[in-house]
C-alpha positions in Angstrom: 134.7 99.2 72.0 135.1 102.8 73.5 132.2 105.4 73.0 132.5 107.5 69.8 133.6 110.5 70.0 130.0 113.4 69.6 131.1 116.1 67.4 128.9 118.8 68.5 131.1 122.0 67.4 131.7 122.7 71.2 133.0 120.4 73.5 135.9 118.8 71.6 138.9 118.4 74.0 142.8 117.1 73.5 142.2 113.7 74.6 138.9 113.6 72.3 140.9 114.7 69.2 144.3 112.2 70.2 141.9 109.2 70.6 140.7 109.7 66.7 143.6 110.8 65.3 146.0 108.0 67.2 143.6 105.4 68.2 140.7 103.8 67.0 137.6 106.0 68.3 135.0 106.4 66.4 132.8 109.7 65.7 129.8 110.9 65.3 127.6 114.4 64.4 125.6 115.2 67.5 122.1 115.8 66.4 121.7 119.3 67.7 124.8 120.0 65.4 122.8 118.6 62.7 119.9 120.9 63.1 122.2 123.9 63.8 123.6 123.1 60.5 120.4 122.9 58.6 119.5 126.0 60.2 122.2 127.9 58.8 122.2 126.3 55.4 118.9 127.6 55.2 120.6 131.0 54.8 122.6 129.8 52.0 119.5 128.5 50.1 117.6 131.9 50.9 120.6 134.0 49.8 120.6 131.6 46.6 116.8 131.7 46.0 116.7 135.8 46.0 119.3 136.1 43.9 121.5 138.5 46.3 125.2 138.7 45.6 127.3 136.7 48.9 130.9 136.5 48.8 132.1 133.2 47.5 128.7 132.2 47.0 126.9 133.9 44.5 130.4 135.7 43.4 134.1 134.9 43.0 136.6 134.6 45.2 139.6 137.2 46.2 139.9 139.7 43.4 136.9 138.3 41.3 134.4 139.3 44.5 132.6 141.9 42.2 132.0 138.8 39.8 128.4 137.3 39.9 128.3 133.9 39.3 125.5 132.4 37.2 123.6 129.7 38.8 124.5 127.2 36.6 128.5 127.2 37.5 128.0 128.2 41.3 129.0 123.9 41.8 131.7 124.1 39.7 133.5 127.3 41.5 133.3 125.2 44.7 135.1 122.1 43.2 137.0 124.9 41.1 138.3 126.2 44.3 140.0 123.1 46.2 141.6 122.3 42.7 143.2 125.8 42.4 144.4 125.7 46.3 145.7 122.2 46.0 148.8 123.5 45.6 151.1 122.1 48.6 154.5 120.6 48.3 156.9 119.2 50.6 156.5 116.0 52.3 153.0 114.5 53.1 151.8 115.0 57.1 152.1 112.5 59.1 148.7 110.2 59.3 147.7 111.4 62.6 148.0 115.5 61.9 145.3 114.4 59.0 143.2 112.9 61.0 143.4 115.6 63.8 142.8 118.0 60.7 139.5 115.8 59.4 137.9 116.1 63.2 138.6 119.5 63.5 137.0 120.7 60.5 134.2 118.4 61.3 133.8 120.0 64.7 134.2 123.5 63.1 131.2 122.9 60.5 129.5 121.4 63.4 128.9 124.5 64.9 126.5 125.7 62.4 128.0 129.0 61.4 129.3 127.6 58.1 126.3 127.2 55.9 127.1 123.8 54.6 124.8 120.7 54.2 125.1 117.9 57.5 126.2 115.6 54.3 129.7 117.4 54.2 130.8 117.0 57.8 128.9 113.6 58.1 131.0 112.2 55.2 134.0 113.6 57.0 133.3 111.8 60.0 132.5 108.7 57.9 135.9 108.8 55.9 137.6 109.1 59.7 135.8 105.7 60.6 136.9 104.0 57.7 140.9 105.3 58.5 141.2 106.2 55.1 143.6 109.8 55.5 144.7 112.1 52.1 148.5 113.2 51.1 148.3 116.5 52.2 151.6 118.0 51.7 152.9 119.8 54.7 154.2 123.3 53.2 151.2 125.9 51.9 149.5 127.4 54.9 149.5 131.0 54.7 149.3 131.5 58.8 146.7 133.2 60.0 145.0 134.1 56.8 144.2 130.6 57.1 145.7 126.8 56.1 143.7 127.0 52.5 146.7 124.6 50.9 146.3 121.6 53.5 142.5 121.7 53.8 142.0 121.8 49.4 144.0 118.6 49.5 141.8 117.2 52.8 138.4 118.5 51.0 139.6 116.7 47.7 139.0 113.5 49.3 135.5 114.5 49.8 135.0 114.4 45.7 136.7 111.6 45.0 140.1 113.6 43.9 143.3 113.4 45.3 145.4 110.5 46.7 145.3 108.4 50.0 147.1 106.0 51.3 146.2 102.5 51.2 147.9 98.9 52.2 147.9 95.9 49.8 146.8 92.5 51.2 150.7 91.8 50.2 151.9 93.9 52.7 152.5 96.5 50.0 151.8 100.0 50.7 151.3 103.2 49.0 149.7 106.3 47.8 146.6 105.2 45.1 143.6 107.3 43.9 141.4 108.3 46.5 138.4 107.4 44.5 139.2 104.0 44.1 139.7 103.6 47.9 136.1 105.0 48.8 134.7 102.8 46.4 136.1 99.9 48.2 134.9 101.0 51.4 131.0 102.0 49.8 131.4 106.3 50.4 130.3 107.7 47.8 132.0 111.4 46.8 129.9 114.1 47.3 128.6 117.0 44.9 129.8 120.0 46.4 126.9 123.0 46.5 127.2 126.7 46.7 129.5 127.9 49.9 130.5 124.3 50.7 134.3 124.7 49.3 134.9 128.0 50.9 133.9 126.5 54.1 135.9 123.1 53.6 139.0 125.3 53.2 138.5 128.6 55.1 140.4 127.7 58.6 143.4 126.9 60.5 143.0 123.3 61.4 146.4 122.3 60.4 148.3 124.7 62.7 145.0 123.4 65.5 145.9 119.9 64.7 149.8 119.9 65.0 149.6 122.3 68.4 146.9 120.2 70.1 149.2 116.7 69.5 152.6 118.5 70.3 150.5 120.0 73.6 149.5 116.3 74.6 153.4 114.8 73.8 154.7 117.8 75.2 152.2 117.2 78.7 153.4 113.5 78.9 157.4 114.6 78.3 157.1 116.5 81.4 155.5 113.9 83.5 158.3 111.8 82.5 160.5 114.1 83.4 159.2 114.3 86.9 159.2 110.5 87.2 163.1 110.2 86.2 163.6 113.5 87.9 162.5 111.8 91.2 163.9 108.7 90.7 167.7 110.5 90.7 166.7 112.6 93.3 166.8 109.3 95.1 169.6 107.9 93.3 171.9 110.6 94.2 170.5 110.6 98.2 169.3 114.5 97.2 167.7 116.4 99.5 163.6 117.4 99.4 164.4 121.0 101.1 164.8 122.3 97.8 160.9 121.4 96.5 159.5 123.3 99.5 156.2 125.1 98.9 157.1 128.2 100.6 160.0 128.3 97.8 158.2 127.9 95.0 155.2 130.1 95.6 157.6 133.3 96.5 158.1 133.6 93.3 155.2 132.8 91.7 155.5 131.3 88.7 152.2 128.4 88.5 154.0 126.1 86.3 157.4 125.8 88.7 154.7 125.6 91.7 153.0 122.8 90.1 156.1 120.6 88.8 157.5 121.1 92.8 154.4 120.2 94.2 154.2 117.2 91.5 157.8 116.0 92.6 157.0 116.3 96.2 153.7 114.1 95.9 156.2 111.3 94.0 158.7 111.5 96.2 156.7 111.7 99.4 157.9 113.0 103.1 160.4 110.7 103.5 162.2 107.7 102.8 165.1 105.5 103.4 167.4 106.4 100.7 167.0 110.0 101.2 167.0 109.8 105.1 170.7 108.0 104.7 172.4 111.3 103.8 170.7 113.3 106.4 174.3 114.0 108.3 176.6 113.8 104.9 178.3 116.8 105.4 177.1 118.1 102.0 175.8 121.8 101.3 174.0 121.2 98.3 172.9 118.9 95.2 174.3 119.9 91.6 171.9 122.4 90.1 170.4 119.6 87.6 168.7 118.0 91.1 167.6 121.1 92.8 166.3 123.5 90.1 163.9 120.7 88.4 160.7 122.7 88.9 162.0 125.9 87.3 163.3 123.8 84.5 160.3 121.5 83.8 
């Protein structure tokens, strides 16, 4: 079995988040993530103890900011708060985009800035283990401002709410309650405390999640290219003279440098096939062969 992946808040890389949201890797919270995180819930607890009036904490939320909030609700506006932003429609994500947004949101909390308990990213991490991933429907970010419609129906699975997906021993397969599906794997739902939901929801780890796995298909569809781009070369006894260096760094554009100096290293010096049209009489390959670096 491969290493887990550490969540530490600051060294989570492409391949780190492809490998739990595609493969089988499993996580873990670093321990100096763990401290950081007590550290700043210690904030929380000291804003709590004094009384003092923190957004989304001790008050409302949006509009409702000049609100206090008596002690005795403060759980209930968390839990309040992923109900009311549950709100997405449109077709549910595909399984690896929620499980790219579950690490992410880990690793975010993980960096101690947040104010929640270790519990809450922990039990993230343990629901990624146990390949359980929500319906999140994919329409309700609102950009920038944040993705608060996708992460309220991530952070529901957290309580127990929501719905996940789940395969029958009969090869049946379908959307069940989530609760019933964390019982069968022994998580328990957590009781969210003050600042907790605000922090599960306040981010953009949807539009982080779909860019970081489009970057990595994206990275491979060009290496491909370049492989079958070299192979026709070949095919089609193509000349090398036009994936010169001196060519491609007149310009300069670092991406065309790099794809010519890719194709060159597959294609190597010389060979056979493209030796054998060395005195063919023709001026030029079709535009497809000898502008492949400024296309890929």
């Amino acid at each position: 079995m491969s290493e887990p992946v550490l969540v530490d808040g600051t060294s989570l890389s492409l391949e780190d988040v492809e490998r739990v949201a595609r493969g089988s890797a499993r996580v873990r919270l670093a321990p100096e993530a763990r401290q950081r995180m007590e550290a700043s819930r210690a904030v929380v607890e000291r804003a709590l103890e004094e009384g003092r009036a923190v957004y989304g904490v001790t008050t409302g939320f949006g509009r409702l900011s000049d609100t206090a909030i008596d002690a005795e609700d403060i759980r209930g506006l968390q839990r309040n708060l992923l109900f009311s932003h549950a709100a997405g429609v449109g077709d549910p994500l595909a399984a690896d985009v929620v499980r790219a947004m579950a690490l992410l949101r880990a690793n975010t909390l993980a960096g101690g800035r947040c104010g929640v308990r270790p519990v809450v990213c922990e039990r993230l991490l343990e629901i990624l283990d146990a390949g359980i991933h929500p319906r999140v429907p994919a329409q309700g970010s609102v950009g920038a401002s944040g993705d608060l419609a996708p992460l309220a129906h991530l952070a529901l699975l957290l309580i127990g709410e929501g719905e996940v997906w789940r395969k029958g021993p009969d090869g049946s397969a379908g959307w069940v309650p989530a609760a019933a599906v964390l019982a069968d794997h022994g998580i328990e739902p957590i009781r969210l405390e003050a600042k907790e939901g605000l922090s599960l929801v306040n981010g953009t780890q949807l539009m982080t999640a779909v860019g970081a796995l489009t970057l990595l298909d994206a990275e491979r569809l060009v290496e491909a290219a370049e492989v079958s781009g070299a192979l026709s070369l070949e095919a089609m006894r193509g000349t090398r003279s036009a994936l010169r260096e001196e060519i491609h760094t007149a310009r300069p554009h670092p991406g065309q440098v790099e794809s010519a100096a890719r194709l060159r290293s597959l294609l190597g010096e010389t060979s056979e096939i493209g030796d054998s049209h060395k005195d063919c009489g023709r001026v030029q390959d079709p535009y497809s062969i000898r502008c492949m670096p400024q296309v890929h």
